[in-house]
C-alpha positions as CSV (number, residue, x, y, z in Angstrom):
1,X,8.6,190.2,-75.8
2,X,9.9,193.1,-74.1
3,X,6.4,194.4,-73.2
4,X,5.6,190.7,-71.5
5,X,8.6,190.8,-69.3
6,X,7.3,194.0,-67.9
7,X,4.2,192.4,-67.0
8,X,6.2,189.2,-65.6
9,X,8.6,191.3,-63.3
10,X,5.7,193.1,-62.0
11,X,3.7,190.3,-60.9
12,X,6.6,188.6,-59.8
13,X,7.1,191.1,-57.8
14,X,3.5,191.3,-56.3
15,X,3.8,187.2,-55.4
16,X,6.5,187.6,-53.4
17,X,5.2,190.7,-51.1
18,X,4.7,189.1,-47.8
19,X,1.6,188.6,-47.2
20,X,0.3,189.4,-50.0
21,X,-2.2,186.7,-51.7
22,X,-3.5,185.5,-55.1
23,X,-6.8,187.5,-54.2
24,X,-5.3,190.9,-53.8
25,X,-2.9,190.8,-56.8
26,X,-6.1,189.4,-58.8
27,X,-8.0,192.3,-57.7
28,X,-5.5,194.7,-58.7
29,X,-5.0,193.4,-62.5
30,X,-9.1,193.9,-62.7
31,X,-8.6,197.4,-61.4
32,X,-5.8,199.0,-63.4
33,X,-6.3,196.5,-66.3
34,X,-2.7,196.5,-67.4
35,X,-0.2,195.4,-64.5
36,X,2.3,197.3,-65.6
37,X,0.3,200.5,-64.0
38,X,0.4,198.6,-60.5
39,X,3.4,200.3,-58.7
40,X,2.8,203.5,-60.2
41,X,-0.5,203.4,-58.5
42,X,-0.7,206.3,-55.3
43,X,-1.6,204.8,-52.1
44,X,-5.3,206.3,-52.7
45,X,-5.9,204.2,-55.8
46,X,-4.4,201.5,-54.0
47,X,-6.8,201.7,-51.0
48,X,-9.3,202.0,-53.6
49,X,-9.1,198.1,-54.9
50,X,-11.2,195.7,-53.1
51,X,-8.6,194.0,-50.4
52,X,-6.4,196.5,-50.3
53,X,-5.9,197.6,-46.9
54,X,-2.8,200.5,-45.5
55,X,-0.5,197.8,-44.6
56,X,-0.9,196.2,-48.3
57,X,-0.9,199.8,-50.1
58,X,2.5,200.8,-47.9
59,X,4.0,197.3,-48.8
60,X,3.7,198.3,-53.0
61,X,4.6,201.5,-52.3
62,X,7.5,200.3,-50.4
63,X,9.0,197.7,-52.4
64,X,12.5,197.6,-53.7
65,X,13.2,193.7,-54.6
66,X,14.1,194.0,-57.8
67,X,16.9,192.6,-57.8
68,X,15.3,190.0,-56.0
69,X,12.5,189.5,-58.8
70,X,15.6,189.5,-61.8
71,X,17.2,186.8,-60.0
72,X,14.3,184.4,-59.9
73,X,13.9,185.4,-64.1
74,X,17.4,184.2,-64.4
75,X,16.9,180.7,-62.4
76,X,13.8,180.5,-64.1
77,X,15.9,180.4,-67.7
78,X,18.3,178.0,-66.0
79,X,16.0,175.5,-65.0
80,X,14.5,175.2,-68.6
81,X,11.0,176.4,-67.2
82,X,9.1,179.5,-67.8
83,X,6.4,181.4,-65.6
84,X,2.8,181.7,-67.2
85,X,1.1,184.8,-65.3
86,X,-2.7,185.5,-65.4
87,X,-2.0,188.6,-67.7
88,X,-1.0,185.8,-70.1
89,X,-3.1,184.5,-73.0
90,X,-2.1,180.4,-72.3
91,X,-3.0,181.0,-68.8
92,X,-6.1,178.2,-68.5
93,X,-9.9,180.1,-68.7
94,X,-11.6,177.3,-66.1
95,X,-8.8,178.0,-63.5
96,X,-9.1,181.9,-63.7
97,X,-12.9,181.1,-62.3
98,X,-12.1,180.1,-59.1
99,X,-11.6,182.5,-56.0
100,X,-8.2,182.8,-55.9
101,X,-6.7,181.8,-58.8
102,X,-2.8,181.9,-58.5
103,X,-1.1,184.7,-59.8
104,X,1.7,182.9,-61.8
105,X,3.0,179.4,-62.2
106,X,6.0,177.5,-63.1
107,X,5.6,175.0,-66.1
108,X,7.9,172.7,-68.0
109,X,5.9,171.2,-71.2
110,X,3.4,172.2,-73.5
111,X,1.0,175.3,-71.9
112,X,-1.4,174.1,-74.7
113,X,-2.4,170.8,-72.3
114,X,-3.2,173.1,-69.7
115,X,-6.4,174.2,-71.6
116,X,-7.9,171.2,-73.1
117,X,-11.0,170.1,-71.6
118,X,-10.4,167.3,-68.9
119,X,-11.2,165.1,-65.2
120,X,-8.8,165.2,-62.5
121,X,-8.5,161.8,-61.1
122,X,-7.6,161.8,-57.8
123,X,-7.1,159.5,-54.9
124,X,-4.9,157.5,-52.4
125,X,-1.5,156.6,-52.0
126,X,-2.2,153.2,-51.0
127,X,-4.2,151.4,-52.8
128,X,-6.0,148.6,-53.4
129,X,-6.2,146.3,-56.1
130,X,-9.9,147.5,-56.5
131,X,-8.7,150.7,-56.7
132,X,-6.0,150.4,-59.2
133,X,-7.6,148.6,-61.8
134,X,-10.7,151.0,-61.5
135,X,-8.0,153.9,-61.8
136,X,-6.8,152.2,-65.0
137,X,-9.8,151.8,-66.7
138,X,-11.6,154.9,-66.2
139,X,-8.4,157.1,-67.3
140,X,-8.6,154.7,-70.5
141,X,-12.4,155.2,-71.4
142,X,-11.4,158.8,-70.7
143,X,-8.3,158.8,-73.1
144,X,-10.5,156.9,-75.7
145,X,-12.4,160.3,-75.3
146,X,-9.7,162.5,-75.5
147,X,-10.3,164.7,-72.5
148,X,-7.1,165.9,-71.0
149,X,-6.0,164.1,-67.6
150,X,-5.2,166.1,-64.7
151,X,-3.6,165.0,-61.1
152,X,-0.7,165.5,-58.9
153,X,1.9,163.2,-59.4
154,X,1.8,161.2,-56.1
155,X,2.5,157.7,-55.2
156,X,-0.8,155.7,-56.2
157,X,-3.8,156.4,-58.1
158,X,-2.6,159.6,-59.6
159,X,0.7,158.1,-60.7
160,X,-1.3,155.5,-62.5
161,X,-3.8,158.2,-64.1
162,X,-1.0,159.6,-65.3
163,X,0.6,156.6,-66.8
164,X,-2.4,155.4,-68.2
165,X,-2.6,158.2,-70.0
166,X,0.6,158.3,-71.6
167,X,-0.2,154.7,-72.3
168,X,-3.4,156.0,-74.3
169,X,-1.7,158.8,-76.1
170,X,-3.8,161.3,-74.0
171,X,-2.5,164.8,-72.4
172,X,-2.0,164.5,-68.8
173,X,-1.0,167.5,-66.4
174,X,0.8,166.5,-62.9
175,X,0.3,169.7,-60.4
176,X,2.9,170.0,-58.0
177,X,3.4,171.1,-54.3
178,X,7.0,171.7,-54.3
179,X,9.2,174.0,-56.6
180,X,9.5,172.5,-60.2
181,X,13.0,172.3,-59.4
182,X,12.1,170.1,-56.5
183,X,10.4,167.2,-58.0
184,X,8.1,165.4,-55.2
185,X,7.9,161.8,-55.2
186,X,11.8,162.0,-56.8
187,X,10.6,158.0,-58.2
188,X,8.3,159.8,-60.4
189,X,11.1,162.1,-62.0
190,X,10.9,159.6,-65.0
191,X,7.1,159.9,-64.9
192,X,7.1,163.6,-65.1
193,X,9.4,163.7,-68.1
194,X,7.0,161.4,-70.1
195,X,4.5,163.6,-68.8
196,X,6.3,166.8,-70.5
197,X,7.8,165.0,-74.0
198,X,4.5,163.4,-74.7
199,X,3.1,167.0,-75.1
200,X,1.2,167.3,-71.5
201,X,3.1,169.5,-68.8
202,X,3.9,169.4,-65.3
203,X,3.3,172.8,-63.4
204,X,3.5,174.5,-59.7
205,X,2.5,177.8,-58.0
206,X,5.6,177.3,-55.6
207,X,9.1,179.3,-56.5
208,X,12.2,177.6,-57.4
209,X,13.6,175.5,-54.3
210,X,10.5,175.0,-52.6
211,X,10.4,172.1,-50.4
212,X,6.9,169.5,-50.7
213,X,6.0,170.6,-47.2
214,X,2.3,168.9,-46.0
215,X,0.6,172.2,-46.0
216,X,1.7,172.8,-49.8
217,X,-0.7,170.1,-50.8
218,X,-4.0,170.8,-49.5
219,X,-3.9,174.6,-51.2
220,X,-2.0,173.1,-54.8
221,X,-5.1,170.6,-55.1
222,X,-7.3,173.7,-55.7
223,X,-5.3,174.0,-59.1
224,X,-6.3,170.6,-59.8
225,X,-9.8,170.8,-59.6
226,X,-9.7,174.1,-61.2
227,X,-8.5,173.2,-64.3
228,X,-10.5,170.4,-64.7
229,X,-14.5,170.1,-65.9
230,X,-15.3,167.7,-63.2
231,X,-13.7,165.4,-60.5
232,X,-13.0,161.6,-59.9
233,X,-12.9,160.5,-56.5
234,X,-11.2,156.8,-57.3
235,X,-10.8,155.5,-53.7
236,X,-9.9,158.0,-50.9
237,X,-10.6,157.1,-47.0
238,X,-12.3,159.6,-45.0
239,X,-9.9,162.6,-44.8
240,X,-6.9,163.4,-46.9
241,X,-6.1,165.3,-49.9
242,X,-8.9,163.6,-52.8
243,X,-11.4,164.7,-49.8
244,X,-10.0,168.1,-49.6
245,X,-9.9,168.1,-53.4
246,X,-13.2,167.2,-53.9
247,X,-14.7,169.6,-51.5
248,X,-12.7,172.4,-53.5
249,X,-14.0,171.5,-56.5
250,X,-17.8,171.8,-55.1
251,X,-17.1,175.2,-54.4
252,X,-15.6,175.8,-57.4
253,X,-19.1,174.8,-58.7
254,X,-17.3,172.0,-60.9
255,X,-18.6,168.5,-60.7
256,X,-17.7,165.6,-58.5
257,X,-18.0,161.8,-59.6
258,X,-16.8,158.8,-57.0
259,X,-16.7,155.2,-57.4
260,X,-18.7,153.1,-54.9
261,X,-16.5,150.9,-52.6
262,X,-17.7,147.7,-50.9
263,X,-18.4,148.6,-47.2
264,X,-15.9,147.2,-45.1
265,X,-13.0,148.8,-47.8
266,X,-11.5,151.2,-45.1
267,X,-9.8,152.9,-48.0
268,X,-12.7,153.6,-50.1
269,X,-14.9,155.3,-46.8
270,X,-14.6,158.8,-48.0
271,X,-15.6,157.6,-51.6
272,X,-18.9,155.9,-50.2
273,X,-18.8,159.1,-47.6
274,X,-19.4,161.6,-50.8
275,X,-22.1,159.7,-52.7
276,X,-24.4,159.2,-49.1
277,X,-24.2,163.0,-48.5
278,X,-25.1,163.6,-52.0
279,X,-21.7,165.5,-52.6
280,X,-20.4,163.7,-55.4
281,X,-22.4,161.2,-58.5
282,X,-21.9,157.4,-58.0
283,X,-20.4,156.6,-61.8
284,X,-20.3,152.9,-62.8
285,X,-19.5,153.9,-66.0
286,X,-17.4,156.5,-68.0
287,X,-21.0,157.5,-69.4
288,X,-21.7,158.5,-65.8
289,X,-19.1,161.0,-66.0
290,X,-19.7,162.1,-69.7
291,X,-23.0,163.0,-69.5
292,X,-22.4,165.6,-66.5
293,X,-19.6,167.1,-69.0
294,X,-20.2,169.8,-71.5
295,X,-18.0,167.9,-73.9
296,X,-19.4,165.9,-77.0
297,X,-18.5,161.8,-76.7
298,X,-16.6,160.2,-79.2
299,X,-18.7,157.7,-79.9
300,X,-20.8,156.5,-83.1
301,X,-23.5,157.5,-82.6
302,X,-23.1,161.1,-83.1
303,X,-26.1,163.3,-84.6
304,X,-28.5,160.1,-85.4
305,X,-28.2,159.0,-81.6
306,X,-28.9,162.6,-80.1
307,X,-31.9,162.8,-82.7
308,X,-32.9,158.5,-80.9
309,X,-32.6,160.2,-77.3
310,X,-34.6,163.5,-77.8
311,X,-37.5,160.9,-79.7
312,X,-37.6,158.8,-76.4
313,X,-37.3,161.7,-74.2
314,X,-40.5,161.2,-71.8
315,X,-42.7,163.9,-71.3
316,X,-43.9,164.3,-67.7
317,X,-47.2,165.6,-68.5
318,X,-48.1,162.5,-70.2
319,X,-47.5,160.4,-67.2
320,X,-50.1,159.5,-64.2
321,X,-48.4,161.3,-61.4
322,X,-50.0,162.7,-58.2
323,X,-50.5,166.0,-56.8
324,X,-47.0,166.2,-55.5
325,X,-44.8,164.8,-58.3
326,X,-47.0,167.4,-60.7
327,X,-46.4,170.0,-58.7
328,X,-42.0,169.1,-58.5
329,X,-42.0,168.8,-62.2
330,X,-43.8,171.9,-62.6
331,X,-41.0,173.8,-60.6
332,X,-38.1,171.2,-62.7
333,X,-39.4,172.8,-65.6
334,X,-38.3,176.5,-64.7
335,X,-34.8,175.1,-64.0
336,X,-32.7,172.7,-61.5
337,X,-33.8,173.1,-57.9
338,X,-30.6,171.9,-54.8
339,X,-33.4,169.1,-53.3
340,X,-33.1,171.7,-49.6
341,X,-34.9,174.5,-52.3
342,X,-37.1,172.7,-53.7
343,X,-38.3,171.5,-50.7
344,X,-38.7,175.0,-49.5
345,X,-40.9,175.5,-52.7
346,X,-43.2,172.9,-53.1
347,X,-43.7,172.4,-49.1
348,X,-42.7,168.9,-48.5
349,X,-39.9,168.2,-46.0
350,X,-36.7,166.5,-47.3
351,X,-37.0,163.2,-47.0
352,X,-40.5,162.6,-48.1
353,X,-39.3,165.0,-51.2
354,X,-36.3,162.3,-51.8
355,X,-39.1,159.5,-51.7
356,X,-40.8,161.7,-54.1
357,X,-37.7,162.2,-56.2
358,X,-36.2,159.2,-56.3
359,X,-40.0,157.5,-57.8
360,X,-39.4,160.2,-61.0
361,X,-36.1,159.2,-61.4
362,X,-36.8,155.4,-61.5
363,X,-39.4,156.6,-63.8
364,X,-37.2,158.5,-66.1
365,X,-38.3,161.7,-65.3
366,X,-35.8,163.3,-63.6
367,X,-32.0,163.4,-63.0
368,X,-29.9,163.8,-59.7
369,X,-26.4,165.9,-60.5
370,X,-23.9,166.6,-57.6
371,X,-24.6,168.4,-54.5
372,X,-28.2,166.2,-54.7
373,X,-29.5,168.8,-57.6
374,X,-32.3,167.6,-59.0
375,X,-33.3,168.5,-63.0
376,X,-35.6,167.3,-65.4
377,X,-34.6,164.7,-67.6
């Protein structure tokens, strides 16, 4: 116990050097593979980590906050939370993935939750009718399959993730941009206790105190979608935080599902937006969503239905295709191709390719995943 509250103070201490950044203190657990060896480091070794520069090396060298660092420890106790660091065992594999991973959080609930396979549902605060019962429902199919819902505790559709998951008796996670001592919306204080006795847990990268200033959002959203095996955009208008959210979780390579919206729904643009730019999977369906997951479905028709599927596979090279489609599955074969590659390869220009494409996948040859990745069926 004594040995972890080393580690703690010290990267405590590193997260709140001005300045500093998840990516540096990241970069220094990989280099001295035990943080307690951090501030005994020289400024040399220092200089040597990647992101390190003179003004970060002088800053470890100088720093004298402990006081400072014990302080926070005791506020920490008081509050009836504890800090999870990445040097930590229950600190989340997906989320240690992405680029800058934070360096600690603040949780109140079970730590468990924050590793159990899962979507993030995401969307906006005012919502629609539309978009509420499609929130509902999905989180429920989900539950039924016992993946782990994550969101971030704000006014409309991730409220009602949330509580459709505790109505389902499924794990839920709320992210916060504000201190955990600083619950943001304060109406959903009730929500987030539920949240944290029904075994899920409510977390935040922000110290005690912090206020749920606008620019926390956009950067806690990154925790979201890192946690989480894919996305669901349920209705979102053209900018705002599900947008920002599902463009994080593209580059976090993690997959994005939206739900189509009728056209003149201004609050369901950005979903619509996602699925024309090939950014995101239209799902009409939870089975959408669970067939882009590596996660078996809870369903009946376990072994005997994935022997059914593999017997009705198609084979391409059995089919009349042309020159062209030949030639695409060929390249399928070898592995997935982004559509902009594959059109590079087999020397068709991109929209007679998505003519091309779009005939195999009608024919039930071939499958389009986010990001308008194309792969063999």
């Amino acid at each position: 116990m004594l040995k972890n509250k080393k580690k703690l103070r010290v990267l405590l201490a590193l997260s709140i050097i001005p300045g500093f950044g998840c990516r540096r203190v990241y970069n220094l657990i990989r280099y001295t593979k035990d943080p307690e060896k951090i501030f005994h480091l020289g400024k040399r070794e220092l200089r040597s980590v990647e992101g390190i520069g003179e003004a970060s090396a002088l800053s470890v060298l100088a720093f004298d906050e402990w006081d400072k660092v014990d302080h926070i420890l005791e506020q920490t106790e008081k509050n009836g939370s504890k800090i999870i660091t990445l040097a930590d065992p229950e600190y989340p594999d997906l989320l240690k993935q992405i680029y800058d991973p934070p360096v600690l959080f603040w949780i109140k609930g079970n730590a468990e939750a924050l590793k159990q396979p899962g979507v993030a549902i995401v969307g906006t605060r005012n919502t629609s009718p539309y978009g509420r019962k499609m929130a509902r429902k999905f989180t429920e199919d989900l539950a039924d399959q016992k993946l782990c819902i994550f969101s971030g505790l704000a006014h409309g559709i991730d409220s009602i993730a949330h509580q459709t998951a505790l109505d389902n008796n499924t794990q839920t996670v709320a992210v916060l941009g504000s201190g955990i001592d600083n619950l943001y919306p304060r109406e959903n204080a009730g929500l987030a206790n539920d949240i944290v006795r029904s075994g899920g847990a409510v977390i935040t990268e922000y110290p005690l105190g912090t206020n749920p200033d606008a620019g926390n959002f956009p950067v806690r959203n990154r925790i979201v979608s890192g946690m989480s095996l894919g996305v669901l955009v349920i209705e979102s208008g053209i900018k705002g935080g599900s947008m920002i959210t599902a463009d994080l979780a593209l580059d976090q390579n993690r997959e994005v599902f939206a739900l189509p919206h009728p056209v003149v729904s201004p609050s369901g643009t950005g979903c619509n937006y996602l699925i024309k730019r090939g950014a995101a999977k239209l799902v009409q369906t939870v089975d959408d969503i669970l067939e882009e997951l590596p996660v078996n479905a809870n369903s009946e028709s376990s072994s005997d239905g994935s022997k059914v599927q593999e017997q009705n596979k198609k084979d391409w090279r059995k089919e009349d295709l042309d020159e062209n489609s030949i030639k695409i599955c060929e390249l399928l074969q070898q592995k997935p191709y982004q559509v902009d590659d594959l059109s590079d390869k087999v020397g068709m220009d991109t929209s007679q390719l998505l003519v091309a494409l779009l005939q195999l996948e009608m024919e039930g040859l071939v499958s389009q995943k986010a990001g308008k990745i194309f792969e063999l069926k």
